[in-house]
Structures are given as structure tokens and as C-alpha cells.
C-alpha positions in Angstrom: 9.9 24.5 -17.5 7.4 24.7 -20.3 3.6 23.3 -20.5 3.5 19.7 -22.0 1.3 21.2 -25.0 3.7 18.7 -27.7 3.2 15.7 -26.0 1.6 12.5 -28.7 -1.7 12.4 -29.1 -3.4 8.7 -27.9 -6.2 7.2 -25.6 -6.0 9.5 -22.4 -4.0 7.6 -19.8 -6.2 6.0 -17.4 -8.0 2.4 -16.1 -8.1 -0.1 -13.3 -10.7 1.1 -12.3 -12.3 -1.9 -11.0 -9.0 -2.3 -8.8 -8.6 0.9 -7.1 -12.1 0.8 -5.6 -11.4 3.1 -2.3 -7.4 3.0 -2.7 -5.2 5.7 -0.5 -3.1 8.2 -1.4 0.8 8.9 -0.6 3.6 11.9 0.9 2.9 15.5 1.6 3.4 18.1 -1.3 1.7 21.5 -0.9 -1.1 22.3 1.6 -3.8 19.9 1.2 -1.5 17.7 -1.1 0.4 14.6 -1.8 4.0 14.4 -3.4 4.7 11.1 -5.1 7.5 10.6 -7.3 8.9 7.6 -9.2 7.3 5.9 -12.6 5.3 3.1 -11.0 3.8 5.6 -8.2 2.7 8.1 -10.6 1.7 5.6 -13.5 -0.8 4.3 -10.5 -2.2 7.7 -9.5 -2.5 9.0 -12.6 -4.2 5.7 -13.7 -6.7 5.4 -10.7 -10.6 7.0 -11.4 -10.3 8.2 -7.8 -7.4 10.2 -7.5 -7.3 13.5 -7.8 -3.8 14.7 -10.0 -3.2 18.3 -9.9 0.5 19.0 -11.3 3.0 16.6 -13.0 6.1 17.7 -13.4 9.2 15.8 -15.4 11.9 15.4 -17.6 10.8 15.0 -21.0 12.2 11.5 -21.5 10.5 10.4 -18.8 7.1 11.8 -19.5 7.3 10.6 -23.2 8.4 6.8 -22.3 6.0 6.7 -20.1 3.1 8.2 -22.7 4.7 5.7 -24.9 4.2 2.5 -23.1 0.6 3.1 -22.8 -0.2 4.6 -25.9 -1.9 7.9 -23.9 -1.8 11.4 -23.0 -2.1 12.8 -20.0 -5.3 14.6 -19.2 -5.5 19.0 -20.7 -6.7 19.8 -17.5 -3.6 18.3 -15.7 -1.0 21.0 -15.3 2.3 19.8 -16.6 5.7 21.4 -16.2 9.0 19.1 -18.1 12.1 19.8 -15.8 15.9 18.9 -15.5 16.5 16.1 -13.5 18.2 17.8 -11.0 15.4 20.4 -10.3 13.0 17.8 -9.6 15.0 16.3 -6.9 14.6 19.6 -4.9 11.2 19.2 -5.1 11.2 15.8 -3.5 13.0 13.9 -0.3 16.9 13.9 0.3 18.4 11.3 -2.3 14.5 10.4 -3.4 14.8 7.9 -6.4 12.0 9.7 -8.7 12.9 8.2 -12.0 12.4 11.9 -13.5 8.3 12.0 -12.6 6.9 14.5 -9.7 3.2 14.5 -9.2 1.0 16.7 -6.7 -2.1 15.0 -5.9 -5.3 15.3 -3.8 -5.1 12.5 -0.9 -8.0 9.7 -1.3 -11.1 9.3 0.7 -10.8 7.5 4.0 -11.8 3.8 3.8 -14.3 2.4 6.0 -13.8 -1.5 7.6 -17.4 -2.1 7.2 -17.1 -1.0 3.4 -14.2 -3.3 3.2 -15.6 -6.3 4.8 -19.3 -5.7 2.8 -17.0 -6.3 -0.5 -14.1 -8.7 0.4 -15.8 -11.9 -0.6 -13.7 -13.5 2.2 -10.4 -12.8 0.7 -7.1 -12.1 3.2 -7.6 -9.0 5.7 -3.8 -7.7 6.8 -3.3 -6.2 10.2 -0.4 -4.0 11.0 0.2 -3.0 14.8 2.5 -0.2 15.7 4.0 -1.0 12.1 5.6 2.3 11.5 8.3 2.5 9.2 6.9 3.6 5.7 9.2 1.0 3.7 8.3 -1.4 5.6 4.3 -0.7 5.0 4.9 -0.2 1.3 6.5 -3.2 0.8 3.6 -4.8 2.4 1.2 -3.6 0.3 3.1 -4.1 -2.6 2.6 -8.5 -1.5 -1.1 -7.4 -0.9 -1.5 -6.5 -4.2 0.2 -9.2 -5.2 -1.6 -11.9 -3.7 -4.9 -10.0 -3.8 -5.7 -9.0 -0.3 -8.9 -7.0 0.5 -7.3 -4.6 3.0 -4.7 -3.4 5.1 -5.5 -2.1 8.6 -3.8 -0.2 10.5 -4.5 1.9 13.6 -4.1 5.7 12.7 -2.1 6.8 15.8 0.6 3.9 14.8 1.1 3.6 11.5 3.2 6.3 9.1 1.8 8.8 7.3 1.0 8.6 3.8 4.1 9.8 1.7 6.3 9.7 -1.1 8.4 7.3 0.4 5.8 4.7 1.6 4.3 5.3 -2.3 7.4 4.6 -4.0 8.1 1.5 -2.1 4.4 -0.1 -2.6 5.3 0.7 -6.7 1.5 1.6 -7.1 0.1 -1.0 -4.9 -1.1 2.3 -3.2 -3.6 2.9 -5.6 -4.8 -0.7 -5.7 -5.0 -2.0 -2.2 -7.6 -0.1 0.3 -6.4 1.1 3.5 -8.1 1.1 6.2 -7.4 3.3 9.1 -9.0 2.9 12.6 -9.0 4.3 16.0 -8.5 0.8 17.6 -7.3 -1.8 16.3 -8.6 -4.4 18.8 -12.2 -3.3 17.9 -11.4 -3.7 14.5 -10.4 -7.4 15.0 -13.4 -8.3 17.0 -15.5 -6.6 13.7 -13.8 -8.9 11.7 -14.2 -11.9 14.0 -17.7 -11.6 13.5 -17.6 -11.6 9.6 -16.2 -14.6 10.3 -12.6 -14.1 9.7 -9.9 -16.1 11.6 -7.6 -13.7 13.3 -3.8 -15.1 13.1 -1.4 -13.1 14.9 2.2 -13.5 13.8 4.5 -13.9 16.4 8.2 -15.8 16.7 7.0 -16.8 20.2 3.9 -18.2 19.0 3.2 -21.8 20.2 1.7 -23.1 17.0 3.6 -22.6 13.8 2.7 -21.1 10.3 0.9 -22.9 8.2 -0.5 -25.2 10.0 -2.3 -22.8 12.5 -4.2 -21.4 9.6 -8.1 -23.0 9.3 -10.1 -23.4 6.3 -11.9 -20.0 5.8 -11.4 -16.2 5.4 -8.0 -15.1 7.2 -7.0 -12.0 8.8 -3.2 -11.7 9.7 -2.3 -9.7 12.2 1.8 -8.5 12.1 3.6 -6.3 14.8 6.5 -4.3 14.6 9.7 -5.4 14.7 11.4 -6.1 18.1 8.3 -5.3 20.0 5.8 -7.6 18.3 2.3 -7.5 18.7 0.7 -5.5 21.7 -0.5 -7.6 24.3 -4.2 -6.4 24.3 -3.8 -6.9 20.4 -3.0 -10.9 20.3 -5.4 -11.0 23.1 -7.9 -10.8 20.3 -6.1 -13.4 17.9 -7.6 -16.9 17.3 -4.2 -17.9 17.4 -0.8 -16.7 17.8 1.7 -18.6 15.5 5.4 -18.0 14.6 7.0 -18.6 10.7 9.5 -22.1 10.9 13.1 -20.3 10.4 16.1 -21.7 11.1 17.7 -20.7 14.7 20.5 -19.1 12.9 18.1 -15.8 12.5 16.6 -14.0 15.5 13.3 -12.9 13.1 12.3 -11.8 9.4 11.7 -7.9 8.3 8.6 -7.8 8.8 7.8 -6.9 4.8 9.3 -10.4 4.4 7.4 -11.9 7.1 4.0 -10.4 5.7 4.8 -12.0 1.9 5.7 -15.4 3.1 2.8 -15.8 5.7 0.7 -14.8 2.3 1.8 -16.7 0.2 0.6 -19.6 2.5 -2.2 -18.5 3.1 -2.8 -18.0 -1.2 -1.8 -21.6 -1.5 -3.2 -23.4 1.2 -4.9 -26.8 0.4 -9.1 -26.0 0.8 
């Protein structure tokens, strides 16, 4: 598996860096590493000012397309090493969809909530409680990034670790959205209470129902795992505790899905 000393020549491959301001990072690689495979996870990383790439490796279609579509080159410091398809998949989960792309990476900085807050000019704040399956949490960042949240919070003892899995499912939202990890999550809220965000638990026993229980003003929504919901001393410090309308046919949504509708009506609210 050769050095990638042919690849084209072009602008190196980088940017957003005005969108990744204190992102995260993904899965465990080699001590004091993070694996991440798949095109849009590693297009992210190697595209975000703040993380630290320290070996590619891939097949050399896939490195080309994807030095292609940008018109770049990857960094001469960045060890790269091209491989058969079939090689890299030993080097990543059972059955892990990497699209032919491998990357070892330094893990980003920790976040801080008061950092967060200080800069989120009263855009949407996203609680997870006890959330803990790593689709599920990529997917949720993935509808962060797309309706331009300023953080997801989680606490650290009850949420997954960053990995290769939770990266490939957020398809580089990793990189974009902040994450904030705390030690509890019901001092978090109250810090955000008084930034003067409305704290909306999501609940499908909640008395008041989604949308309407959402006021004017900068929202944080506060989502618990499946089955369980939200911990009671958790909704204890909600505003409100409202449920999504759905039809009786269906018991409750993923989770992921609840996060993006509740979102996207926040996003579109009237005011």
C-alpha cells in the first residue's frame, strides 16, 4: 500500500472553517485516536481547521473522486496509504460501510456550555438524556446541522462514545455541530434557563402538545431515550413537557425522527 505521492495537484483540501468552531471528533483507532471511515465523515475531518488527521488510508478511486470533487490535495504532511477494498474493512467495524476512505485522527477539544451559550445568538440548544445508541445521536446531529442548532448536550456518563459508527451516521455533521458534554445534565438546563432559553422536554405523555407549547424566544429541547423517556429529575427542570401529535396507531417516533420533526417546528415557527 504505497504513499499517495501521484495524487493531482490543486488548492489543498480544506474550509468551513467558520462552521466547525469547537466541533467533536468520532470512533477509537489507535491509542489516543479516532477511526472514521466513509466519504462524508472523512471529507468533514479532513476539511475542519480543528481536527487533527494523522493517516488516510484508501482505495485509489476513492481518494481520487474525492480530490476530484473539490479540486484539492490532501495535505504532504498527512500520511497516506491507497488499499484494496477489502483490507480496509479489517481496519474498521464488522460490515462498516466505508465507501473505500479510513482516516486516523486526533479527537477534538472538549466544548464548554458557557462557550456555547456566549456564541449561540439564541439559536436551538438540543438535549439528549440517557440517549445512548450512536445512530441514533448521529442522526440527530446530522438534523442539527441541518437546521442550524448551536449545540448538542449530552451528559458524559449517558451518552455513546465518540466513534466511527456515530460519525458515519451524522455524515460530517460531526465536524460542524459542537458537542457539549457535561457532568449533569439538570445543571446544564438550569445554565441555560438563565440565558434565557425555554427548556421543552419531549415527552408522549406530555400534557401540552408540540408546537404549540413552544414560546417566542431561544429554545432548548430536551429528548430522552426511547422507552424510558426523560429522567424524572430531568423534566423536573423543563418549562414544559410536551408530546409530538401522532396518530394512536404508533406507540412513539425513533427518537432521530422525533428530534427532526420537533426542529423543524421550531425552525419555522411564526415570530
Amino acid at each position: 500500500m504505497p504513499r499517495n505521492d501521484d495524487q493531482p495537484k490543486g488548492r489543498a483540501l480544506r474550509g468551513r472553517a467558520g462552521r466547525n468552531k469547537g466541533g467533536r471528533g468520532s470512533g477509537r483507532g489507535s491509542a489516543g485516536s479516532i477511526r472514521l471511515w466513509g466519504r462524508h465523515a472523512i471529507e468533514a475531518a479532513l476539511t475542519n481547521p480543528n481536527r487533527d488527521a494523522k493517516k488516510l488510508w484508501g482505495t485509489r478511486e476513492a481518494i481520487q473522486a474525492m480530490l476530484d470533487d473539490h479540486d484539492a490535495e490532501l495535505p504532504a504532511s498527512l500520511p497516506v496509504e491507497y488499499a484494496q477494498a477489502a483490507d480496509l474493512a479489517r481496519l474498521v467495524a464488522k460490515d462498516a460501510p466505508h465507501q473505500g476512505l479510513v482516516l486516523d485522527c486526533a479527537p477534538l477539544d472538549d466544548v464548554a456550555l458557557d462557550d456555547v451559550l456566549d456564541e449561540s445568538d439564541g439559536r436551538t440548544i438540543v438535549v439528549l438524556d440517557s440517549v445512548t445508541d450512536p445512530h441514533n445521536v448521529g442522526a440527530i446531529l446530522r438534523s442539527c446541522a441541518a437546521f442550524n442548532v448551536a449545540a448538542l448536550v449530552t451528559q458524559d456518563r449517558h451518552a455513546p462514545p465518540e466513534s466511527g459508527t456515530l460519525a458515519k451516521s451524522a455524515s460530517g455533521a460531526l465536524e460542524i455541530v459542537p458537542w457539549v458534554r457535561v457532568v449533569n445534565l439538570s445543571r446544564a438546563l438550569e445554565r441555560m434557563s438563565e440565558e434565557g432559553y425555554w427548556r421543552i422536554g419531549l415527552d408522549g405523555d406530555g400534557k401540552a402538545v408540540f408546537p404549540s407549547a413552544v414560546p417566542a424566544g431561544p429554545v432548548a429541547l430536551v429528548l430522552g431515550a426511547e422507552g424510558e423517556g426523560l429522567r424524572h429529575n430531568v423534566a423536573q427542570h423543563c418549562d414544559a413537557i410536551a408530546r409530538l401529535p401522532i396518530a394512536s396507531a404508533i406507540e412513539s417516533l425513533n427518537v432521530s425522527n422525533a428530534a427532526a420533526i420537533a426542529l423543524y417546528a421550531v425552525a419555522t415557527r411564526e415570530g
